[in-house]
MIDOSE-1310 file (N, C-alpha, C; in nm, 2 decimals, decimal comma, always signed):
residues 214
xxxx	-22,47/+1,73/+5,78/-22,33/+1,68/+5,78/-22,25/+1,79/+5,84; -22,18/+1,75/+5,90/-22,07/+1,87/+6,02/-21,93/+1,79/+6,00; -21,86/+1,85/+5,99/-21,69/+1,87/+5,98/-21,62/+1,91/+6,10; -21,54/+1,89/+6,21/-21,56/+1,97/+6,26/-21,41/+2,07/+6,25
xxxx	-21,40/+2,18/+6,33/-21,31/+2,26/+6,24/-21,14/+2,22/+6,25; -21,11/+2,09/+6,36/-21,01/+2,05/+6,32/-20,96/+1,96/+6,20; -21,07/+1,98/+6,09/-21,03/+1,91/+5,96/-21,07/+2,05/+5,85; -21,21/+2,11/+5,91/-21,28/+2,21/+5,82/-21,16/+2,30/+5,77
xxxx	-21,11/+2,38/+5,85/-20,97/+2,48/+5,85/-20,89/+2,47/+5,77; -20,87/+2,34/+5,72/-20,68/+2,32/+5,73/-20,65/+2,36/+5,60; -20,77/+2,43/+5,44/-20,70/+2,44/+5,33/-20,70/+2,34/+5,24; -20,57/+2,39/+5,16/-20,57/+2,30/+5,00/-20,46/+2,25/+5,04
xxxx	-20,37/+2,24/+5,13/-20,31/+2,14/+5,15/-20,34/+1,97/+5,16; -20,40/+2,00/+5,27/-20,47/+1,89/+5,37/-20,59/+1,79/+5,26; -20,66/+1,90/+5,24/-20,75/+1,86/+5,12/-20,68/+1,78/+5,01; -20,54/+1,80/+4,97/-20,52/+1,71/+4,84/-20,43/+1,61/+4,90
xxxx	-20,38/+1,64/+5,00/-20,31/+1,49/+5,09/-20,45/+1,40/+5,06; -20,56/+1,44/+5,15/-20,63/+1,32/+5,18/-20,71/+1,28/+5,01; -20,73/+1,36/+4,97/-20,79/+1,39/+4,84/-20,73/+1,29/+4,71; -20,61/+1,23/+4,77/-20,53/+1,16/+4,68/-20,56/+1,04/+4,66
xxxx	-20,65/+0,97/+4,66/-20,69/+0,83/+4,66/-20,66/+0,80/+4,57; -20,57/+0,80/+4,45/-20,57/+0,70/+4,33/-20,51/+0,55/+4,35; -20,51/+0,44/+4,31/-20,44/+0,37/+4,38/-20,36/+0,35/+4,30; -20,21/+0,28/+4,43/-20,05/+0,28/+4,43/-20,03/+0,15/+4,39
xxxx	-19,87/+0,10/+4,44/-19,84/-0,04/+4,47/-19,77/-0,07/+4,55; -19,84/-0,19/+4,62/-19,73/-0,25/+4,77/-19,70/-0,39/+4,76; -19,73/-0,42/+4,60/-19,66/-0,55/+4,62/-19,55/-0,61/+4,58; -19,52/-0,73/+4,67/-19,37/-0,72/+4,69/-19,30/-0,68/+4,80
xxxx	-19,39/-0,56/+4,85/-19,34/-0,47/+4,96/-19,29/-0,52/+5,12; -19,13/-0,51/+5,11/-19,11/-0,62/+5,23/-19,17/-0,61/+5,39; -19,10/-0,72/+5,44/-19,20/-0,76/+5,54/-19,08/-0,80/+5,62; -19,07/-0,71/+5,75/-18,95/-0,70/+5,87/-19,02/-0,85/+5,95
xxxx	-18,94/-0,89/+6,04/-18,96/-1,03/+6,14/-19,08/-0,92/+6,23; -19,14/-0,98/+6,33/-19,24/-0,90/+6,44/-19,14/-0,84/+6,50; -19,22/-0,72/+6,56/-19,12/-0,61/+6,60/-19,09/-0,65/+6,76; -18,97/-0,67/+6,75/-18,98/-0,75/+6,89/-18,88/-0,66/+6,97
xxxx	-18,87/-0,48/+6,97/-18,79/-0,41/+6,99/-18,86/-0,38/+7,12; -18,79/-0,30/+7,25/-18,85/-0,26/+7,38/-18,97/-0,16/+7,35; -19,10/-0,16/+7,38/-19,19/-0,09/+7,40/-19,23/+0,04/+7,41; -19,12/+0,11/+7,40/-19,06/+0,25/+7,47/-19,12/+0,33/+7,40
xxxx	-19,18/+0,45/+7,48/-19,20/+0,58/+7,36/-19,11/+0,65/+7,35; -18,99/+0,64/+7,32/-18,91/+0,70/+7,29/-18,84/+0,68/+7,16; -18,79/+0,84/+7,11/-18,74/+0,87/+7,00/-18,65/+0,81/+6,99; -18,54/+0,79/+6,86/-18,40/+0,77/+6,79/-18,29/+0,83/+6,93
xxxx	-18,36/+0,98/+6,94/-18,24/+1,08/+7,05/-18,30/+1,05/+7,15; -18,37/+0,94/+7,21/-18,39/+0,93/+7,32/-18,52/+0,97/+7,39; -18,61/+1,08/+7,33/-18,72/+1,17/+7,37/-18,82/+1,10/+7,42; -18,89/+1,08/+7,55/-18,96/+1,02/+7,60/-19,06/+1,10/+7,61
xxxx	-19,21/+1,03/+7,51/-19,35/+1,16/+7,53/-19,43/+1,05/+7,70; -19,45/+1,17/+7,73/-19,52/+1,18/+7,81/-19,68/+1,19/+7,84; -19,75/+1,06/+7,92/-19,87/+1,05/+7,88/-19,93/+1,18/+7,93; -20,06/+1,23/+7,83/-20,13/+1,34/+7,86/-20,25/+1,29/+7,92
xxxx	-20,32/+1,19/+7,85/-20,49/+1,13/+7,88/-20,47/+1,00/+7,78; -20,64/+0,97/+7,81/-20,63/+0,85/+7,74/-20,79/+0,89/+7,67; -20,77/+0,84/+7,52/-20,87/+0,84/+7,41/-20,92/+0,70/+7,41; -21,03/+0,68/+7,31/-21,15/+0,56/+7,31/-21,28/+0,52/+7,35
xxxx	-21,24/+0,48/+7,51/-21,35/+0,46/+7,60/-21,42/+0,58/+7,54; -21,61/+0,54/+7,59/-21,68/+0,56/+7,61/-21,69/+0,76/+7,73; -21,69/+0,83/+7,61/-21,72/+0,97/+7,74/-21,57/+1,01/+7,70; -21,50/+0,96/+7,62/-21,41/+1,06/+7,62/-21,37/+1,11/+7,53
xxxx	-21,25/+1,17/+7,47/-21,25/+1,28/+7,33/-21,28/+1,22/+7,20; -21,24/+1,06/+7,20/-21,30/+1,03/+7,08/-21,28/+0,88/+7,12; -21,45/+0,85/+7,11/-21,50/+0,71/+7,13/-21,45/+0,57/+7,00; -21,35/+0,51/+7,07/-21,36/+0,45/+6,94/-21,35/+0,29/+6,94
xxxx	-21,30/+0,17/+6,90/-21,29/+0,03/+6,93/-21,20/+0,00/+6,98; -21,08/+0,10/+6,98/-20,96/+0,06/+7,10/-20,93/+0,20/+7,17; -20,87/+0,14/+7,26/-20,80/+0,28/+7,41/-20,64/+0,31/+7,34; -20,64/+0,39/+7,38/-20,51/+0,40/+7,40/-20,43/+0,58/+7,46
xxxx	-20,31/+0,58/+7,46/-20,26/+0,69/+7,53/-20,23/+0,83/+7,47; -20,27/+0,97/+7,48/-20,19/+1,04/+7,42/-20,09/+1,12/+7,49; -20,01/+1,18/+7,41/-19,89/+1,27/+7,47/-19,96/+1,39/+7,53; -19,88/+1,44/+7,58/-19,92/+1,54/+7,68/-19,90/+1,70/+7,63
xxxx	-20,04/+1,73/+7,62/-20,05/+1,89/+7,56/-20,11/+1,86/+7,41; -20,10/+1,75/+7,33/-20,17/+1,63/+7,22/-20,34/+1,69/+7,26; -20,40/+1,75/+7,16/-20,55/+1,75/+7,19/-20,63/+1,67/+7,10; -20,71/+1,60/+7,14/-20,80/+1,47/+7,06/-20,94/+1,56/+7,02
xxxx	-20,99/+1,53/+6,89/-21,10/+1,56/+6,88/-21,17/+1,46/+6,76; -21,32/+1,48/+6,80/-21,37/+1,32/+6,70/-21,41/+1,41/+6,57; -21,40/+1,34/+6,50/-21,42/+1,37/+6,31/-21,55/+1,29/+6,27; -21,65/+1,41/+6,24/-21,78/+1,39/+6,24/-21,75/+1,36/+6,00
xxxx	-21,77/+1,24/+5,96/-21,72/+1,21/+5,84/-21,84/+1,24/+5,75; -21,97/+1,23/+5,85/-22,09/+1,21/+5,76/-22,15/+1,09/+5,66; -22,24/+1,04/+5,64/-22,30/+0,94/+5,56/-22,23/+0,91/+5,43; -22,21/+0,78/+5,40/-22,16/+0,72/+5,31/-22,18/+0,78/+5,21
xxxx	-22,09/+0,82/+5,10/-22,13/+0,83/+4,99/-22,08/+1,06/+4,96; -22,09/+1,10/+5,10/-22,10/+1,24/+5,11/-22,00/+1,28/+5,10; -21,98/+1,43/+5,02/-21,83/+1,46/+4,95/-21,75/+1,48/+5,08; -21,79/+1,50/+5,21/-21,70/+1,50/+5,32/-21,67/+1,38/+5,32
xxxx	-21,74/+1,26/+5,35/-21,68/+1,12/+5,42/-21,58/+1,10/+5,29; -21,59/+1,08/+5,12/-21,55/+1,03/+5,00/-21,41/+1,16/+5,04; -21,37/+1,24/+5,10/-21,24/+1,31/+5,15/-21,19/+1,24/+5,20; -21,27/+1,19/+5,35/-21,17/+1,14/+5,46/-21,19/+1,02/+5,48
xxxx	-21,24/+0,95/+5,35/-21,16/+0,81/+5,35/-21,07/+0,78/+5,30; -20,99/+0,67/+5,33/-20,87/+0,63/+5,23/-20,87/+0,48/+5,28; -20,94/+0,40/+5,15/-20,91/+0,25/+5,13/-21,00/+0,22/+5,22; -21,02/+0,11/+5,27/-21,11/+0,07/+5,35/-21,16/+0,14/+5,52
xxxx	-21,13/+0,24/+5,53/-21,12/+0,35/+5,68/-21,14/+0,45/+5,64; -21,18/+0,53/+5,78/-21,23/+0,67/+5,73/-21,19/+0,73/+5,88; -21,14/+0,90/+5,81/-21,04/+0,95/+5,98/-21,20/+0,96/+6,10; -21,16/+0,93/+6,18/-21,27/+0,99/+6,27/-21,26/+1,04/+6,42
xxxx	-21,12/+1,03/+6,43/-21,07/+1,09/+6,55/-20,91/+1,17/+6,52; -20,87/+1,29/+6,53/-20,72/+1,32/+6,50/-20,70/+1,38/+6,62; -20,54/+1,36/+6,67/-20,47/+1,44/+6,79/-20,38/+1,56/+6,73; -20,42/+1,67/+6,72/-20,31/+1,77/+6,73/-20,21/+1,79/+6,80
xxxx	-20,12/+1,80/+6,73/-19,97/+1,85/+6,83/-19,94/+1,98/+6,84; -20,03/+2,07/+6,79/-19,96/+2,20/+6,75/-19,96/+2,25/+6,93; -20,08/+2,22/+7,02/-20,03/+2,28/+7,16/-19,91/+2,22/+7,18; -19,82/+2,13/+7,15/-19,72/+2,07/+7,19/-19,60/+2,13/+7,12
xxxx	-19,61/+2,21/+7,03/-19,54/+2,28/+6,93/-19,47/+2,22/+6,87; -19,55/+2,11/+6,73/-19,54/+2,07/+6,65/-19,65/+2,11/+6,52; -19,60/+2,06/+6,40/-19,74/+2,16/+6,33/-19,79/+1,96/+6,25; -19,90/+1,87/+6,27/-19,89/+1,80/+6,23/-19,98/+1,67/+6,34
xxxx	-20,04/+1,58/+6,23/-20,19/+1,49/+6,37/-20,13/+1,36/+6,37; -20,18/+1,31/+6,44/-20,18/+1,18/+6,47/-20,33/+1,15/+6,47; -20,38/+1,08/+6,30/-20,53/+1,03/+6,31/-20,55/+0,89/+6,32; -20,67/+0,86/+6,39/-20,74/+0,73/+6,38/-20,84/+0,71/+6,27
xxxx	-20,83/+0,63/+6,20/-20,93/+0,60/+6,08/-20,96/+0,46/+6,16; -21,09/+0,44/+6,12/-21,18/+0,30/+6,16/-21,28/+0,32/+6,00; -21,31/+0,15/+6,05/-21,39/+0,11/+5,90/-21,51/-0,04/+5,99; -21,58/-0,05/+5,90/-21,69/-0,15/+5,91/-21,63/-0,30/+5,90
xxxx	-21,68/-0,35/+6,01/-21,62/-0,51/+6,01/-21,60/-0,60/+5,89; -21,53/-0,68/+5,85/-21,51/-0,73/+5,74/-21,40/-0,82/+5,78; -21,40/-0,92/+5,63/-21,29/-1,06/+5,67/-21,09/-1,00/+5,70; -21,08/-0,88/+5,64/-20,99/-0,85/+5,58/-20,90/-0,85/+5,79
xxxx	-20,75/-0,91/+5,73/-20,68/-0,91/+5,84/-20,60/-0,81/+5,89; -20,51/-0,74/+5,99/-20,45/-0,65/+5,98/-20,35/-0,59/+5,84; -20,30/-0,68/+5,76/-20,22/-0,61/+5,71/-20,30/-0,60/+5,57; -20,37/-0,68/+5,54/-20,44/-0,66/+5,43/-20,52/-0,53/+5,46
xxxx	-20,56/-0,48/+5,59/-20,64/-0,34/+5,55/-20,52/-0,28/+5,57; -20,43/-0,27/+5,62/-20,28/-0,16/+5,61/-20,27/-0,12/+5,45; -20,29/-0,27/+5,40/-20,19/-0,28/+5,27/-20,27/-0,14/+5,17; -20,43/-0,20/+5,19/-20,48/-0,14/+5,14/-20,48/+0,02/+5,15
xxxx	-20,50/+0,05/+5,30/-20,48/+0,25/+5,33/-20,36/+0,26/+5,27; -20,25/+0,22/+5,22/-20,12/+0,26/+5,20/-20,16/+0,31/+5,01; -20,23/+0,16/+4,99/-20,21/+0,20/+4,81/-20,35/+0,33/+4,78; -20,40/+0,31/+4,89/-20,51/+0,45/+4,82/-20,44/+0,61/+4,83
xxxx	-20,29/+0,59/+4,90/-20,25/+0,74/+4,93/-20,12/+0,74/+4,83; -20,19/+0,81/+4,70/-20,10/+0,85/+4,58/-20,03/+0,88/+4,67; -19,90/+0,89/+4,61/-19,76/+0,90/+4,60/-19,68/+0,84/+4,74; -19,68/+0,71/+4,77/-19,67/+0,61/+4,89/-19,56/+0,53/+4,85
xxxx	-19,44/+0,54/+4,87/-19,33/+0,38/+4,82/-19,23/+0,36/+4,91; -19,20/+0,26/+4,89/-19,10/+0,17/+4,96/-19,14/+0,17/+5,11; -19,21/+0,10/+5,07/-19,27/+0,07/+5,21/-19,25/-0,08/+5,27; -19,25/-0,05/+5,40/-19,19/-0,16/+5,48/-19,26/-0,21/+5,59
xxxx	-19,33/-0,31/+5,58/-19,37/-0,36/+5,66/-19,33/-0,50/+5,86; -19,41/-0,42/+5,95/-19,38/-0,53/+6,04/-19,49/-0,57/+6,12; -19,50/-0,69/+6,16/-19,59/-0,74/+6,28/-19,58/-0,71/+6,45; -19,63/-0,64/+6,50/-19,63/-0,64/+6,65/-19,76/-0,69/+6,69
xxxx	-19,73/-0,73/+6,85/-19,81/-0,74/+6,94/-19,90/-0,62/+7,04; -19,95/-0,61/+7,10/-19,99/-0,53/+7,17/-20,13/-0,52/+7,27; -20,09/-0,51/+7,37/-20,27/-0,54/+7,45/-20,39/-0,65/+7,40; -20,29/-0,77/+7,37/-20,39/-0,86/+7,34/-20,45/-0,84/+7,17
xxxx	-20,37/-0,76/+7,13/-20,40/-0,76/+6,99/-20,32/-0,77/+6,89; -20,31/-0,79/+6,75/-20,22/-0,84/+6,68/-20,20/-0,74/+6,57; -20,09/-0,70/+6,56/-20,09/-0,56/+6,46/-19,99/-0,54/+6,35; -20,02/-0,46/+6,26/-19,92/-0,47/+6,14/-19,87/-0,31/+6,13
xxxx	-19,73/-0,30/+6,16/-19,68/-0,16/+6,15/-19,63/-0,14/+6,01; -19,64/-0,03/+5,96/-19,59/-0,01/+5,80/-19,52/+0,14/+5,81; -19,37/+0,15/+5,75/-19,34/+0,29/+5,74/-19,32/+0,31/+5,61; -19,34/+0,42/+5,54/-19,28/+0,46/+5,39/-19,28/+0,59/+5,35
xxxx	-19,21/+0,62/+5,24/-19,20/+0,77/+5,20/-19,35/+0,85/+5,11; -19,35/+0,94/+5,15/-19,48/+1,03/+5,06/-19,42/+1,14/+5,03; -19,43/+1,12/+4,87/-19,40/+1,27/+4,77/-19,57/+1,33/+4,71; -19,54/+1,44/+4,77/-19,63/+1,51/+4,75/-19,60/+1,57/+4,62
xxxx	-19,73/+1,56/+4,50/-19,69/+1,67/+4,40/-19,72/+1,82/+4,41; -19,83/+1,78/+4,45/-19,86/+1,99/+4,54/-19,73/+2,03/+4,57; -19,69/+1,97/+4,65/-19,54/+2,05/+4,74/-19,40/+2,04/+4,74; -19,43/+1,91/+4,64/-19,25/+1,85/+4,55/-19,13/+1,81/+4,66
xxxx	-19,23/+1,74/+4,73/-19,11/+1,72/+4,85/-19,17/+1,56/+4,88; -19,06/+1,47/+4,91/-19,08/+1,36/+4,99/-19,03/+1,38/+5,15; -19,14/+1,28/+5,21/-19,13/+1,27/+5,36/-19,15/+1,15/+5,41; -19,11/+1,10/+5,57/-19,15/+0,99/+5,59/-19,28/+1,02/+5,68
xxxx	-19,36/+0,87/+5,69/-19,47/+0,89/+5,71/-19,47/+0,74/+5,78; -19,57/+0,67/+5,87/-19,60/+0,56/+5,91/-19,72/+0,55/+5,98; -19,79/+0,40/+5,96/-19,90/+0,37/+6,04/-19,88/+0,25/+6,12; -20,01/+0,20/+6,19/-20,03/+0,09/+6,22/-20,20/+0,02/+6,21
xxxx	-20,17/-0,09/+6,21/-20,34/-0,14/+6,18/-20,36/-0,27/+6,28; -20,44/-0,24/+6,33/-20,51/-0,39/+6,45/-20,68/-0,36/+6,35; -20,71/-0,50/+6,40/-20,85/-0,54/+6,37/-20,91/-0,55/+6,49; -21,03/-0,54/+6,54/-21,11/-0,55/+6,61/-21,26/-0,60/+6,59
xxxx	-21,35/-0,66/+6,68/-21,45/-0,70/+6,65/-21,60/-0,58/+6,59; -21,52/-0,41/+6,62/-21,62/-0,36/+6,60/-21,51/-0,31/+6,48; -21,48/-0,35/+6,37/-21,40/-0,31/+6,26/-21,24/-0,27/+6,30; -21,19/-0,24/+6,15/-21,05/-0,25/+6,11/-21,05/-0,06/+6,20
xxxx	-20,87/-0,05/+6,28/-20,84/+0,09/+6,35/-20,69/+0,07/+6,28; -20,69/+0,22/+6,16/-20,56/+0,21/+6,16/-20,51/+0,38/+6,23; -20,39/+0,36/+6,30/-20,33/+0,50/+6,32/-20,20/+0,52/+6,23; -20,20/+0,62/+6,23/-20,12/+0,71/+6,12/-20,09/+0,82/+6,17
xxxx	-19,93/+0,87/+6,15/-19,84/+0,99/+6,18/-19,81/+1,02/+6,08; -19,83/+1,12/+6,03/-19,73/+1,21/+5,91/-19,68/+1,31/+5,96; -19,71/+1,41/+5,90/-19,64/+1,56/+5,94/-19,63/+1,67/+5,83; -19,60/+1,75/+5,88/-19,50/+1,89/+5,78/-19,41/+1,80/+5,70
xxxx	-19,35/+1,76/+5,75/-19,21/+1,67/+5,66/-19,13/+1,60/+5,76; -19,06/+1,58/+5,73/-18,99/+1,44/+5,81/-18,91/+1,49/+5,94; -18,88/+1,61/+5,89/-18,83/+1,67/+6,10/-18,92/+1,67/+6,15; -19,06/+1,71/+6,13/-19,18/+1,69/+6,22/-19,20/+1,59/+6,24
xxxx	-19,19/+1,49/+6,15/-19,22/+1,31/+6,19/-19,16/+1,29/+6,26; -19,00/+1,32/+6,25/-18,94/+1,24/+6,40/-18,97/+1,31/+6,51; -18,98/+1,46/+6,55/-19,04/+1,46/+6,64/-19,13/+1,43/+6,70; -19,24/+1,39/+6,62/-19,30/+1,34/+6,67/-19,35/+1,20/+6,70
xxxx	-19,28/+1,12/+6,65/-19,31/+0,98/+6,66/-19,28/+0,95/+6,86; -19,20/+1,00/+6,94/-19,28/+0,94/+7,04/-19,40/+0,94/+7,08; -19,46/+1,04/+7,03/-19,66/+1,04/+7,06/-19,72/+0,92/+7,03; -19,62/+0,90/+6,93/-19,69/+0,76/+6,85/-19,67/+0,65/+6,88
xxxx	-19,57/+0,63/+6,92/-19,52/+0,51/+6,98/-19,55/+0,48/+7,11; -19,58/+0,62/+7,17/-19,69/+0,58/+7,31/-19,83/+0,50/+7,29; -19,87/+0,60/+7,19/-20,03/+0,50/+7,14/-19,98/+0,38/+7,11; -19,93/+0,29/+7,05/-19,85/+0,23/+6,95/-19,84/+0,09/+7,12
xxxx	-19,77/+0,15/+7,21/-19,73/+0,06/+7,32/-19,85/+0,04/+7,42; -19,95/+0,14/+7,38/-20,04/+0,17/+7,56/-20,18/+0,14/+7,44; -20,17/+0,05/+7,36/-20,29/+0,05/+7,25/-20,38/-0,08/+7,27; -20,50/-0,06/+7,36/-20,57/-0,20/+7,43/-20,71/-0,16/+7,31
xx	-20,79/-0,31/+7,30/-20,90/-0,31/+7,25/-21,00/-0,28/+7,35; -21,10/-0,23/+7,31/-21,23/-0,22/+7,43/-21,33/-0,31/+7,43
Protein backbone atom coordinates (compact mmCIF):
# COMPACT_ATOMS: atom_id res chain seq x y z
CA UNK A 1 0.00 0.00 0.00
CA UNK A 2 1.48 3.58 -1.09
CA UNK A 3 0.15 7.04 -0.08
CA UNK A 4 1.45 9.18 -2.05
CA UNK A 5 3.10 12.23 -0.41
CA UNK A 6 0.54 14.68 -1.44
CA UNK A 7 -1.77 13.18 1.30
CA UNK A 8 1.27 11.25 3.24
CA UNK A 9 2.72 14.91 4.55
CA UNK A 10 -0.01 16.86 5.51
CA UNK A 11 -0.14 15.91 9.55
CA UNK A 12 -2.81 15.88 12.27
CA UNK A 13 -4.66 18.32 10.70
CA UNK A 14 -5.69 16.78 7.42
CA UNK A 15 -5.79 13.47 9.19
CA UNK A 16 -8.73 14.48 11.50
CA UNK A 17 -10.70 16.48 8.74
CA UNK A 18 -10.84 13.32 6.75
CA UNK A 19 -10.77 11.13 9.93
CA UNK A 20 -14.09 12.52 10.91
CA UNK A 21 -16.54 10.13 9.56
CA UNK A 22 -19.22 10.03 12.32
CA UNK A 23 -22.36 10.56 10.79
CA UNK A 24 -24.32 14.01 10.66
CA UNK A 25 -27.79 15.26 9.33
CA UNK A 26 -29.04 16.54 6.01
CA UNK A 27 -32.46 15.97 6.35
CA UNK A 28 -34.72 18.47 5.49
CA UNK A 29 -31.76 20.14 4.03
CA UNK A 30 -33.01 22.59 1.40
CA UNK A 31 -32.95 22.18 -2.10
CA UNK A 32 -32.31 25.54 -4.52
CA UNK A 33 -34.33 25.36 -8.28
CA UNK A 34 -31.25 23.85 -10.91
CA UNK A 35 -28.65 26.08 -11.12
CA UNK A 36 -29.41 27.86 -14.10
CA UNK A 37 -26.71 30.80 -13.42
CA UNK A 38 -24.03 31.59 -16.47
CA UNK A 39 -21.30 28.88 -16.58
CA UNK A 40 -18.44 31.17 -15.69
CA UNK A 41 -15.38 30.50 -13.71
CA UNK A 42 -15.57 33.25 -12.13
CA UNK A 43 -15.50 34.56 -8.62
CA UNK A 44 -18.21 36.86 -6.53
CA UNK A 45 -15.09 39.84 -7.51
CA UNK A 46 -15.13 38.81 -10.73
CA UNK A 47 -11.70 36.53 -10.83
CA UNK A 48 -11.56 34.45 -13.90
CA UNK A 49 -9.24 31.02 -13.32
CA UNK A 50 -7.59 30.24 -16.01
CA UNK A 51 -7.36 26.85 -17.73
CA UNK A 52 -3.94 25.10 -16.82
CA UNK A 53 -4.58 21.22 -18.33
CA UNK A 54 -7.03 18.90 -18.35
CA UNK A 55 -7.34 15.71 -15.73
CA UNK A 56 -9.24 12.13 -16.31
CA UNK A 57 -8.50 10.80 -19.67
CA UNK A 58 -6.50 8.00 -19.91
CA UNK A 59 -2.27 9.03 -19.62
CA UNK A 60 -2.99 11.87 -17.67
CA UNK A 61 -2.43 13.11 -13.97
CA UNK A 62 -5.24 11.38 -12.70
CA UNK A 63 -7.23 8.79 -14.70
CA UNK A 64 -10.63 8.97 -13.69
CA UNK A 65 -14.66 8.51 -15.08
CA UNK A 66 -14.93 12.03 -15.99
CA UNK A 67 -12.62 14.98 -17.76
CA UNK A 68 -12.48 17.98 -16.74
CA UNK A 69 -10.35 21.37 -16.48
CA UNK A 70 -7.78 22.62 -14.01
CA UNK A 71 -6.60 26.15 -13.09
CA UNK A 72 -3.44 27.13 -14.13
CA UNK A 73 -0.25 26.52 -11.89
CA UNK A 74 -3.26 23.74 -9.98
CA UNK A 75 -1.01 20.49 -9.77
CA UNK A 76 -3.05 17.11 -10.06
CA UNK A 77 -1.84 14.04 -8.53
CA UNK A 78 -3.56 10.45 -8.24
CA UNK A 79 -4.18 9.09 -4.53
CA UNK A 80 -3.01 5.59 -4.45
CA UNK A 81 -6.09 4.69 -1.36
CA UNK A 82 -5.13 1.03 -1.17
CA UNK A 83 -7.44 -2.21 -0.70
CA UNK A 84 -10.59 -2.06 0.93
CA UNK A 85 -10.68 -2.38 4.31
CA UNK A 86 -6.85 -0.72 4.83
CA UNK A 87 -6.28 1.92 7.56
CA UNK A 88 -5.16 4.21 4.50
CA UNK A 89 -8.31 3.70 2.25
CA UNK A 90 -10.82 3.54 5.88
CA UNK A 91 -9.01 7.55 6.11
CA UNK A 92 -9.67 8.54 2.69
CA UNK A 93 -13.03 7.53 2.46
CA UNK A 94 -16.02 9.46 3.35
CA UNK A 95 -19.53 7.82 2.79
CA UNK A 96 -19.79 6.06 -0.21
CA UNK A 97 -16.27 7.56 -2.21
CA UNK A 98 -12.87 7.50 -1.68
CA UNK A 99 -10.22 10.67 -2.54
CA UNK A 100 -8.21 9.35 -5.43
CA UNK A 101 -7.13 12.20 -7.26
CA UNK A 102 -6.37 15.95 -5.40
CA UNK A 103 -5.28 19.33 -7.21
CA UNK A 104 -3.08 21.57 -5.13
CA UNK A 105 -3.24 25.19 -5.21
CA UNK A 106 -0.33 25.98 -3.22
CA UNK A 107 1.92 26.57 -6.72
CA UNK A 108 -0.98 29.00 -7.28
CA UNK A 109 -0.46 30.52 -3.90
CA UNK A 110 -3.19 29.24 -2.09
CA UNK A 111 -2.78 26.83 0.79
CA UNK A 112 -5.79 24.24 0.17
CA UNK A 113 -7.13 20.96 -2.73
CA UNK A 114 -9.50 20.52 -4.82
CA UNK A 115 -10.23 16.48 -4.45
CA UNK A 116 -11.93 13.97 -6.55
CA UNK A 117 -13.45 11.03 -4.63
CA UNK A 118 -14.94 8.15 -6.87
CA UNK A 119 -16.80 5.01 -5.59
CA UNK A 120 -18.07 1.60 -7.05
CA UNK A 121 -21.17 1.57 -9.20
CA UNK A 122 -24.36 1.34 -7.46
CA UNK A 123 -28.28 2.38 -7.72
CA UNK A 124 -27.70 5.44 -5.66
CA UNK A 125 -28.38 8.86 -7.74
CA UNK A 126 -26.44 12.06 -7.62
CA UNK A 127 -27.72 13.52 -4.69
CA UNK A 128 -28.25 10.63 -2.72
CA UNK A 129 -24.35 9.92 -2.85
CA UNK A 130 -23.82 13.85 -2.21
CA UNK A 131 -26.22 13.52 0.56
CA UNK A 132 -24.40 10.82 1.90
CA UNK A 133 -20.39 12.29 1.58
CA UNK A 134 -21.92 15.39 3.34
CA UNK A 135 -23.36 13.39 6.56
CA UNK A 136 -20.06 11.25 6.95
CA UNK A 137 -18.04 14.63 7.49
CA UNK A 138 -18.63 15.42 11.29
CA UNK A 139 -19.28 18.73 11.83
CA UNK A 140 -21.24 19.68 8.21
CA UNK A 141 -24.61 22.03 8.54
CA UNK A 142 -26.82 24.02 6.80
CA UNK A 143 -26.40 22.76 3.89
CA UNK A 144 -27.86 23.72 0.70
CA UNK A 145 -28.53 21.92 -1.97
CA UNK A 146 -28.78 22.41 -6.07
CA UNK A 147 -29.25 20.59 -9.39
CA UNK A 148 -27.09 21.46 -12.46
CA UNK A 149 -26.36 20.29 -15.77
CA UNK A 150 -23.18 19.76 -17.38
CA UNK A 151 -21.55 17.90 -20.40
CA UNK A 152 -24.31 15.61 -20.84
CA UNK A 153 -24.46 14.83 -17.27
CA UNK A 154 -26.76 15.54 -14.44
CA UNK A 155 -25.42 16.88 -11.14
CA UNK A 156 -26.10 17.82 -7.63
CA UNK A 157 -24.12 20.92 -6.16
CA UNK A 158 -24.17 21.24 -2.31
CA UNK A 159 -22.58 24.12 -0.21
CA UNK A 160 -22.35 24.21 3.75
CA UNK A 161 -20.42 25.25 6.79
CA UNK A 162 -17.63 22.92 8.51
CA UNK A 163 -16.69 23.53 12.28
CA UNK A 164 -13.82 21.96 12.93
CA UNK A 165 -13.30 20.91 16.65
CA UNK A 166 -9.40 20.55 16.34
CA UNK A 167 -9.34 24.18 15.23
CA UNK A 168 -12.73 25.83 16.71
CA UNK A 169 -13.39 27.59 13.71
CA UNK A 170 -16.27 27.33 11.09
CA UNK A 171 -15.74 27.60 7.31
CA UNK A 172 -17.40 27.26 4.09
CA UNK A 173 -16.87 24.36 2.12
CA UNK A 174 -18.69 22.87 -1.18
CA UNK A 175 -19.10 19.93 -3.49
CA UNK A 176 -20.55 18.48 -6.42
CA UNK A 177 -21.72 14.92 -7.40
CA UNK A 178 -22.43 13.34 -11.05
CA UNK A 179 -22.92 9.65 -11.44
CA UNK A 180 -21.42 7.85 -14.08
CA UNK A 181 -21.50 4.39 -15.52
CA UNK A 182 -18.02 3.52 -14.07
CA UNK A 183 -19.37 4.77 -10.41
CA UNK A 184 -20.52 7.85 -8.32
CA UNK A 185 -17.41 11.31 -8.88
CA UNK A 186 -17.84 13.67 -6.24
CA UNK A 187 -15.55 16.98 -6.26
CA UNK A 188 -15.07 18.95 -3.30
CA UNK A 189 -13.32 22.45 -2.40
CA UNK A 190 -12.56 23.32 1.06
CA UNK A 191 -9.62 25.15 2.28
CA UNK A 192 -7.62 26.86 5.18
CA UNK A 193 -10.92 28.74 5.91
CA UNK A 194 -13.28 30.56 4.10
CA UNK A 195 -10.88 33.42 2.48
CA UNK A 196 -9.15 30.52 0.99
CA UNK A 197 -12.52 29.08 -0.28
CA UNK A 198 -13.35 32.00 -2.04
CA UNK A 199 -10.35 32.31 -3.54
CA UNK A 200 -10.48 29.63 -4.69
CA UNK A 201 -13.65 28.62 -5.95
CA UNK A 202 -12.91 29.82 -9.51
CA UNK A 203 -10.72 26.61 -9.88
CA UNK A 204 -13.74 25.00 -9.13
CA UNK A 205 -16.19 26.32 -11.00
CA UNK A 206 -13.96 25.74 -14.01
CA UNK A 207 -13.98 21.96 -13.30
CA UNK A 208 -17.61 22.45 -12.27
CA UNK A 209 -18.37 24.12 -16.06
CA UNK A 210 -15.64 22.11 -18.40
CA UNK A 211 -16.77 18.64 -16.34
CA UNK A 212 -17.53 15.95 -19.36
CA UNK A 213 -18.00 12.03 -18.70
CA UNK A 214 -15.47 9.76 -20.49
Amino acid sequence: MQVRAGIAGRGAVYVALLAGVLTGCSEGAPEEPEDKRPSASASADGTVATKGGTIGAKGSSCELPVTFDIAEEWTAETVDVGPAGDVAEELLRQGPVAVTCEIDAKPAGNIGYLRVWTGEPAKDDARAVLEAFVEAQAGASKETYRTFKTGGLDGVEVEYLYTSELLDETKKERALAVVTSDGPVVVHLGGLDTEEHEEMLPAYQLAKRTLRGN
